[in-house]
Every structure is written in C-alpha cells, then in structure tokens.
N, C-alpha and C positions, 0 to 999 in steps of 0.2 A: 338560896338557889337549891340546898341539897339539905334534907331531911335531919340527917347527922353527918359527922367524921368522916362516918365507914364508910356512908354511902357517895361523897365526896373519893374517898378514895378508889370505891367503885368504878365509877365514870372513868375516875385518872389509869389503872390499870388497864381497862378495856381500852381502852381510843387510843389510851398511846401505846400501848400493845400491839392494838390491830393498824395503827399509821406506820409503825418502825419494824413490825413482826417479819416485814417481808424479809428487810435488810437483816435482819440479826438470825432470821434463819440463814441467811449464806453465812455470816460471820461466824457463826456458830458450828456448820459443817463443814467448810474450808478449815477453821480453824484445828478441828479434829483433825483432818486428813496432816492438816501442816505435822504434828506432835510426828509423824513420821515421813516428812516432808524427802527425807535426804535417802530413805528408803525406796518409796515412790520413783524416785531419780534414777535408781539402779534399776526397776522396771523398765520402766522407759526408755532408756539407754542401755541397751546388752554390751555393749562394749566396755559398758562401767562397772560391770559385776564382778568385783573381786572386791578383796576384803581392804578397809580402809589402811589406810599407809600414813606412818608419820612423817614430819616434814623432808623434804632430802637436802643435800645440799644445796648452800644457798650460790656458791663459787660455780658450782660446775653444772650444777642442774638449770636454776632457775633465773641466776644473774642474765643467761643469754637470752632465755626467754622472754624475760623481762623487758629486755634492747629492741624484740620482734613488736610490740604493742602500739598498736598509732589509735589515735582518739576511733568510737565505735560511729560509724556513718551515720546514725540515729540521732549522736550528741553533735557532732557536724551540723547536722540539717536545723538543730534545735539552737546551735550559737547563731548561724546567719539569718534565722528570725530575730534573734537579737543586736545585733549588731551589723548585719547588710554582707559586707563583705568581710571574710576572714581573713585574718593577717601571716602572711608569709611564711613564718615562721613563731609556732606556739611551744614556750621553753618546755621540759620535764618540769616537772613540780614534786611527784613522792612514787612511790612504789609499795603495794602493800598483798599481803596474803593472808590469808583466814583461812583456817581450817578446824573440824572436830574430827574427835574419834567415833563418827559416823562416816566421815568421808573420803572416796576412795579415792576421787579425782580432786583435784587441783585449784580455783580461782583465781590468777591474778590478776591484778588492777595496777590501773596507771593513773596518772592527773597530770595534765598539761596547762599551763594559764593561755588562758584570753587574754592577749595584752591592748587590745582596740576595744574595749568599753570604759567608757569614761563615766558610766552609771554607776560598775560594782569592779572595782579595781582586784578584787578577790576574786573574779567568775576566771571559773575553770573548764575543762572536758575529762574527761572519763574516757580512758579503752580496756579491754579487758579481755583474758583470753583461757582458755580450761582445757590443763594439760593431765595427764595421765603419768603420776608423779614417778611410777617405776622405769618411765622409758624417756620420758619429756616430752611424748610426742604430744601434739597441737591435737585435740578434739575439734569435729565440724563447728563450725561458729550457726554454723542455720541449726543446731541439736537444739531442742528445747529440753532446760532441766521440767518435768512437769508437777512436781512436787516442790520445788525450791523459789521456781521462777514462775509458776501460774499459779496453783493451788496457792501456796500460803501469802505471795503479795494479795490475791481475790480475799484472803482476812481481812486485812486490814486496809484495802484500797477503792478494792471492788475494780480495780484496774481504770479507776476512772482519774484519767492523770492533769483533764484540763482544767489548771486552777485549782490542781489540788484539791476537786472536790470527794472524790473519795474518801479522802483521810479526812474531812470534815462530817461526809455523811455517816461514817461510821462512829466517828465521833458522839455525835448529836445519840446516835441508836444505844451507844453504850453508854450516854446519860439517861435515856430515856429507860435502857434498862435496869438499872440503879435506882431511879426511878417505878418502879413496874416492883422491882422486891422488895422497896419500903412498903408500898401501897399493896401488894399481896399480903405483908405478913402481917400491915394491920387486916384487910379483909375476912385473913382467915384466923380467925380468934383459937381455934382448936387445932392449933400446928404440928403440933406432935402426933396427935390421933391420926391426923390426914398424911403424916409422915408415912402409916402403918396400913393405910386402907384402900383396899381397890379390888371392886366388885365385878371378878368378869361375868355375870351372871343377871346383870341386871341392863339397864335401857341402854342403846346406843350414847344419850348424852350423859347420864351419869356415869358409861366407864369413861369416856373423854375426861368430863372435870375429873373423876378419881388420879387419872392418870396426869392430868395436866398439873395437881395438886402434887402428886405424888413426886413426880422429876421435878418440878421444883424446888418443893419441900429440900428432898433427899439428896442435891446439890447447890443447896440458894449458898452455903461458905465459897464453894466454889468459881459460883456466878459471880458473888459479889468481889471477892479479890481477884477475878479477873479481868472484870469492865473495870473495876477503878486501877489496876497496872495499867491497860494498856492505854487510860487515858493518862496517865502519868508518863509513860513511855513518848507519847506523841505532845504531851504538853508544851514543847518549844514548837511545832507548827500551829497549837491552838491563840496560845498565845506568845508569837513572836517579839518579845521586848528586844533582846539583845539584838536581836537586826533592826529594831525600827528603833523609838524614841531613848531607847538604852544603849541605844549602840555606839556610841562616843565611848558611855563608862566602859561598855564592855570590852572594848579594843585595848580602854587603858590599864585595866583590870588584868586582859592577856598579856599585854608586853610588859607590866611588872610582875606576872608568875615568870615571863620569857624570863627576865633579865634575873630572879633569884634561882630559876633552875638550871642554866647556859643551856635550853633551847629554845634557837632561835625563831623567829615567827617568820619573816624573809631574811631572803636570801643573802651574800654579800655581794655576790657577781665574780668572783672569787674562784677561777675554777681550781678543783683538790681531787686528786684522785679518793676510789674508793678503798676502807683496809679489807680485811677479810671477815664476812659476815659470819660467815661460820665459827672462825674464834670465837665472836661477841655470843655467838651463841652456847656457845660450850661455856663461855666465861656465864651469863644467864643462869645455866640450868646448876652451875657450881654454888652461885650464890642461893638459889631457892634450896636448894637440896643443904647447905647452910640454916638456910632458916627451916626449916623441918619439916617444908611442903615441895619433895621433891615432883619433877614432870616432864611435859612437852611443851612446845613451844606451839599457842594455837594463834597469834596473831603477832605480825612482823611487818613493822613501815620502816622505808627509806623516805624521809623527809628532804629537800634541796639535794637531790641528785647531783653528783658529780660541784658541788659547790662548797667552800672552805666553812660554810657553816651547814652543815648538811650532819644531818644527826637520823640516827637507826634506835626505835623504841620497840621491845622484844614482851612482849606479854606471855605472859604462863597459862596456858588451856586451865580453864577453869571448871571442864568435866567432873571433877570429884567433889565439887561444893555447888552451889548454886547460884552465886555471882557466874557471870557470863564469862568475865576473864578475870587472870590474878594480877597480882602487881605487876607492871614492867618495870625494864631495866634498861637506861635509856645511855648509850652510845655517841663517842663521835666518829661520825661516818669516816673521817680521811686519818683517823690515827686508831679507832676502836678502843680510847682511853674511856671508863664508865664517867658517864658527867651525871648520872643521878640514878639513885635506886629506890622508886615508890614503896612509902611507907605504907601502912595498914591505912584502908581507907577511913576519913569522920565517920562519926556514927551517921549524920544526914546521908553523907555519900553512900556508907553502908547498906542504909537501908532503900535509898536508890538503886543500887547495885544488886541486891537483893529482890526487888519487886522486878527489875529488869531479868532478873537471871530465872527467878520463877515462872514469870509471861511467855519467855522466847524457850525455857529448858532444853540446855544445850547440856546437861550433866547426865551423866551416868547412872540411871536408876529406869531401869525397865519397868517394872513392877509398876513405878509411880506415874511414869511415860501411860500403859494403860489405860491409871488411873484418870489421867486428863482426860486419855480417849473417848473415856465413859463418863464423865462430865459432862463434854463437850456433847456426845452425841445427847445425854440426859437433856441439856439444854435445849437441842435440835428437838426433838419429841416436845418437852414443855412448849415451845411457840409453837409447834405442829395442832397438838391436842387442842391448843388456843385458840387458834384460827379455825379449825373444825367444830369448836363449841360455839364461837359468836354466829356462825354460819348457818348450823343444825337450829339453833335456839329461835334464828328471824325466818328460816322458809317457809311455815305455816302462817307466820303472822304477812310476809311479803308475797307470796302466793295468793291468799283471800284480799291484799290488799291491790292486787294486781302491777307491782313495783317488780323492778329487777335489782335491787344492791347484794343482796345474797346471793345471788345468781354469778355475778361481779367479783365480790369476794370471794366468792369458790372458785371463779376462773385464777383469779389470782395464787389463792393456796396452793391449788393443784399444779400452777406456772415455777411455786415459790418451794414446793416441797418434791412433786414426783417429779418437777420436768428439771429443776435445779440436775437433780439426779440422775435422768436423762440425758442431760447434756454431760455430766461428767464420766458418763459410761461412753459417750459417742465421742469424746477423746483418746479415751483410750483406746479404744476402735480405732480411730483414724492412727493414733502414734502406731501402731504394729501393723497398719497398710496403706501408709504412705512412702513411699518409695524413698529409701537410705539417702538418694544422689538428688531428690529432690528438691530444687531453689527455692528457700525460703522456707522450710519444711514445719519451721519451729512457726509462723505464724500462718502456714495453712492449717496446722491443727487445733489454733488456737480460732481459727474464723468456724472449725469445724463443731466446736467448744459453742459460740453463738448463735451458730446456723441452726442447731440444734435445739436451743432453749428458747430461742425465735418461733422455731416450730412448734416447740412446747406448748407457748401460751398460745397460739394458733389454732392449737388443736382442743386447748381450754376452751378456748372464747367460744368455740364452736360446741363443743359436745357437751358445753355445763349449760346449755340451753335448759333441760328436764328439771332443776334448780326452782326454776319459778312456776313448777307445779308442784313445789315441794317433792320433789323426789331425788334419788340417788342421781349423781351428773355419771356416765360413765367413764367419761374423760380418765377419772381415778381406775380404775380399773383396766384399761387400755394402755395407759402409761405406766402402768405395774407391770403388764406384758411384755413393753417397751426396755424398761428398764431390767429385766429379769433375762429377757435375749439377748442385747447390749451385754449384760455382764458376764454372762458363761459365753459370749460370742469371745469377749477381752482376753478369757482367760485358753480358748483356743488357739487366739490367734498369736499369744504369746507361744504357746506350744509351738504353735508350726512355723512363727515366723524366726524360734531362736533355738528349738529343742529343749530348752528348757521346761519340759512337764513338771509336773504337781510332785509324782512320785520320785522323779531324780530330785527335784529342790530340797523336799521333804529326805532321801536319802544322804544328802549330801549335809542338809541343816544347814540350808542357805538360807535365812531365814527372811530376808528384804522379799526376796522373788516368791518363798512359798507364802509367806505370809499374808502378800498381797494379793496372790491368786486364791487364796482359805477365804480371807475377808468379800472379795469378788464372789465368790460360788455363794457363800452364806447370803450376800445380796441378791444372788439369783434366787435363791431356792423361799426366802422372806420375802422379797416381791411376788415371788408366784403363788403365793400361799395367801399372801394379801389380793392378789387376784381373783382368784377360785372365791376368798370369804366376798368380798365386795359384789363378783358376781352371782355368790346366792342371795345376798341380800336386794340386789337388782331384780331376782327372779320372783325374792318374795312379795316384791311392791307389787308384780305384775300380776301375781295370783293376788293379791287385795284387792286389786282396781285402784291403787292409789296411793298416796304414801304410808309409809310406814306409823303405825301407833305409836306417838311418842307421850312420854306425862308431861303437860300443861310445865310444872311446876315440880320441880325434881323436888325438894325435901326445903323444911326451913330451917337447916340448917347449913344447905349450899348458900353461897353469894349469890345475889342476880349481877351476874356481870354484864353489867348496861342494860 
C-alpha cells in the first residue's frame, strides 16, 4: 500500500492528526488554562480574593457546616432516572474536604446512600457546598468556580457527561497522540536540526512546518509523559474490571484489606457519637512531623457518620513533593484512638502516585507551574501549525479541482483555534456582567461559553468561503478582532465591575488577579497583531489578482504529509 515505513507513517501522522486535532486542540489549551485553574477562580469570584487559608477547625467551623449539606438537585434528578421514585429517607454515608495551598475558599462534600436500587447497592448522592474558611459563611451555590469547575473538567471531559463520552473521546485523542509522536519522530529523520530551525523569512508553508516541527520537536518529553499519565489516571473508566467481571474478586480483595486495617467498608447500624476531629488532627500532624515530613492537613474524610464503626482518614497536603497527597492517618471516629498509620507507599503505588501528582500538579513549584504552561500552549501551536499546513498544502490542488474539503477544514481550524478562543474570552465577559443575584448565574455563563463558539463556527462556515479559490478565508482575521476586544473588554470589566485595576493588583502583588489580567492584555494586543499581519496578507492576494505564490514543493527534505 505505502512505498516505505516512512511513508506509512506519513499517512498515519496526518489523518489521524487532522481526525483527533480538533479535540486535542481543546485538550491542550484548557489543559494550560487548568495549571492555574484555582487562580482563574479568584478572577472570577471577587469575593474569593484573599490569600489561601489553612484548614480551620474541624469542631467549631466545619462540623456544622457539614450537618447544613443535603444531596445537590442535579444528583436528585440523576438518582430518579435511576430508580423512579426516591426513598424517604437517604442515610449520611462520609464527609470529606480537600484543599491546597492555592485555595482560599473551602469544598465540602457529603455522600448519602440510595437505599432503593437493587442494581448497585453501593449507589450514592453527592451534596456539596463552598464556605469562606475565615468566617464559615456559605458562598452562592449558583457562583461558578470558572477555572476549577469549567475550564479544567473541558480537559479532560469536553463536558460531554452522557455515557461518559468525553472521557472516552479524549481518551481515544491521547492515544492517538502518542500515536502522532511515534510516527513524527520516525517522519522526521533530522530531529534535532529541526529542534534548532525556523525561517521567518521564507514561504507562508515552510514557516508553519518550521514551526509545527519546532513545538513539537522542543516539547515531544512533555507531550509524551502527559497523554500517557492521563491515560493512566483514567484507566479504571477505560477499562472497568473491578466493577464488571472482576468485581466479586474485587469486593473480596476490599473486605480482607477492611478486615487487616480495622476500617470498615459498612456500616454497623450502631449509632456512636463523634470524638473531636481536631485532636486526631493535631495527633496527625505529631506523627508526620515524627517522621520528618512535617505539614498541613490537605485532605480529611469522615467515613460512617455518626456510626460505631465510622472511621476519619487525615491525609498530609502533599504540596512539597509531587504525589498528590502524603500518607494518611486513619482514625476511630467515636473514640479518636489511631487504628492505622499508612506506610510509605509500593514502589507500583509510587510510581502511580507519582505520574498522578505530576498530571494534576498540586505541589509548590512556580517556576515548573510555567513550565507546563508553555508546554501546553507549545502543544496548542503544534496542532494549530498542523491544521494550517494540511489546509495551505490542498487549496491550489482543491481550487483547480473545484472541491470544497479545504475549504471545510479551514472552517473547522478557525472554529477549533480562534473561535475556541472566542468563546473563552465571551466567558469572561459574561462572568463580570452577569448580574451577582442572578438565578442560575454559574450556567448562564456557561450557555454563554457555547453560544459563542456556536457562533464561531457560524461565522467560519460562512467567511471561509474564499478557501476554495485558494485564497486567504477572513474568517481568521475577523476573529482575531473578536478575540482581541473580548479580551481587553474582560479585563475592563474586571476593573470596573470590582476596582480591582492592573496597577493596584500589580501594587499590591496580588498575583491570581494581576496575572490574569497581564496574560488577557498580552492576548489582546497578539490577537491584533495577528489581525493587521493576516489583513495585509489579504490585501496582498487582492493586488495579485489571486492567490498568493506558494512553492509547489517546499524542499526534499520536508515530509509530504499526506
């Protein structure tokens, strides 16, 4: 079928580049935005801007707040599709709180059983509510986190929650791009040269491939150890053994860890008061500071509430290493005697724990935070330049052929690259004038989020018409405009809708809020520069009569990709 190897791996690179490119451009620039997801969050919420707080008490602060929590109407509506009618009475199940030393506000969660399914005798509910850890007061439930709770689940979901097809299609996208960097680094035989090269000087498609080679080349370490964590992170929804045909061993596998660590897996029916959380937690941080990693306390469950076998597991913030969390210290809830103190994890678990803690980076390293950023965006550019190259490369041959797929493909890119972008600028827009008292606040901004990128490609399919005379679509150029008022619009309306300017953030070195407005303006002022260049290059087709002079055949030493 294919000449050679190379040329096998040609084909494979392109198609399944340009079939998965679209997905893995979100994945790619959501994922960036996530690395300072809890930052984003204090944008968006002025009410949340003050500097992060360690845990408070667990007696006097949180205990009560904890008792205020009823299943979220969401998880409601999602059990009586399962089950018909809800049952009277849904017991407590756990209680639990997460937090980093990025966060200022609060998370708690709850778990209630469903006791009328006779399918999954384990199905639960979820409520959950986000206090303001210095005062305990209750945050609005309609607030959308937009860094925590939109941007970074659109990672890894794409928010597409029916059947869990998201986490599959991104799935599929990060084999395929695992895929995509074997088959580049065969394609390009001179990887290190092409590490070092790029001509802005030369054709429209030679700087693309320079450039598409180049963000490749100069983060494929990056690339690769991060599509294969985060398919290791997801690999119990890829392949669910232990809930399907493993799930016997698996049950029996848990109640003999239960039964050698004394914690229990249910309940007894038993009721036992609770001791005081706050000892177990001073007793906690006694022991780690024992073993020589003293700390904070970043993740804390009450398991069997209010039941004689009901057990509290105290985890150490594991900020300062790159496992996600440190060993816990696990608790009996009605007497606070320690019933177990996790040892040092396997080396498998280790290195679990490890690829986990690297993927999500919840640890304390700025510098390295950055360095993802620019990864990540590297990555974003690489499939950008890609989709720009297979597009440039067919307009002359699908033009004289009288075909529209280039034409298609461009509507697409421009849908996948400026209008993605678009729609994340007209979020932000909408979060700082949508009105505070607003019902439902947190999902009109997110309809505002689609309405937007709806338009986007709307506005593609329409203005990438000039495509199939081979010429410049303006589409790109119009939504570089778009994108560029959107973002110095955001960072106005942060101004005026909180007083927080550029100059007081930056006086103060508040760095969530200044940073994010620096990053915003830099998007404006790169969009519009990308505007002006695209629109001289529009100007220049027009004094040709036509399209632009491109060479047949860049060099034989390019790839022909496809």
């Amino acid at each position: 079928m294919f000449a050679s190897f190379r040329a096998a791996m040609t084909w494979l690179h392109t198609w399944f580049g340009l079939v998965l490119g679209f997905v893995l451009m979100t994945v790619f620039f959501f994922g960036s935005l996530s690395v300072f997801d809890r930052e984003i969050d204090r944008w968006a919420s002025p009410e949340t801007r003050f500097e992060p707080q360690p845990l408070p008490s667990f007696d006097r602060v949180l205990q009560p707040l904890f008792q205020q929590i009823v299943p979220d109407q969401e998880e409601l509506e999602a059990a009586r599709e399962r089950v018909g009618v809800l049952p009277g009475e849904m017991p407590l199940m756990g209680w639990s709180v997460y937090t980093t030393h990025r966060d200022p506000v609060l998370s708690l969660w709850a778990e209630f059983a469903l006791t009328n399914n006779p399918d999954d005798p384990q199905d639960h509910l979820h409520g959950h509510i986000t206090v303001d850890p210095r005062s305990g007061k209750r945050l609005p439930d309609s607030e959308l986190k937009l860094g925590s709770e939109f941007f970074y689940p659109m990672h890894y979901s794409l928010h597409l929650h029916w059947l869990e097809l998201g986490y599959w299609i991104v799935g599929l996208a990060a084999l395929v791009m695992l895929v995509a960097l074997v088959s580049g680094v065969v394609i390009h035989r001179k990887l290190f040269r092409e590490l070092f090269t790029f001509r802005p000087g030369s054709n429209q498609q030679r700087k693309l491939l320079d450039l598409h080679n180049l963000t490749g080349v100069a983060a494929l370490p990056f690339h690769f150890i991060f599509a294969l964590s985060g398919l290791i992170i997801f690999a119990g929804i890829y392949f669910p053994v232990s809930e399907t045909v493993l799930k016997p061993l698996a049950l029996a596998d848990l109640g003999k860890q239960a039964a050698a660590s004394g914690l229990a897996l249910q309940p007894s029916g038993v009721p036992a008061p609770l001791a005081s959380i706050d000892g177990m937690v001073a007793e906690a941080k006694r022991r780690w500071a024992a073993r020589g990693m003293p700390g904070e306390v970043g993740w804390l469950t009450v398991h069997h509430v209010g039941d004689a076998r009901g057990h509290v597991s105290i985890h150490r913030a594991g900020s300062d290493r790159v496992a996600l969390v440190g060993q816990a210290v696990h608790f009996e809830a009605a007497s606070g005697r320690v019933l177990r103190e996790e040892p040092p994890p396997s080396p498998i678990l280790g290195i679990n724990e490890f690829l986990t803690g690297l993927h999500l980076q919840h640890f304390e390293h700025w510098l390295l935070r950055w360095f993802y950023v620019l990864g990540g965006l590297a990555g974003s550019v690489c499939i950008a330049t890609g989709l720009l190259f297979f597009t440039g490369k067919r307009q002359q041959r699908h033009a004289a052929l009288g075909v529209s797929g280039a034409r298609w493909v461009d509507a697409l890119s421009v849908t996948s690259i400026t209008g993605m972008l678009v729609a994340t600028a007209a979020i932000l827009v909408a979060n700082r004038l949508l009105p505070a008292e607003l019902p439902e606040r947190g999902a009109w901004q997110e309809r505002c989020f689609w309405l937007a990128w709806l338009a986007a490609f709307a506005h593609a399919a329409w203005r990438c018409a000039p495509v199939r005379q081979a010429r410049l679509a303006p589409a790109w150029r119009e939504q570089c405009w778009a994108l560029a008022a959107l973002a110095l619009a955001a960072v106005l309306l942060n101004w005026i809708t909180t007083g927080d300017h550029l100059l007081r953030t930056l006086e103060q070195r508040y760095w969530p809020v200044a940073g994010f407005d620096l990053a915003l303006l830099a998007a404006a002022l790169l969009s519009a520069y990308s505007a002006r260049q695209l629109g001289r290059r529009e100007r220049e087709q027009r004094e040709l009569g036509g399209a632009l002079s491109e060479e047949a055949v860049i060099s034989s030493e390019a790839p022909a990709h496809g």
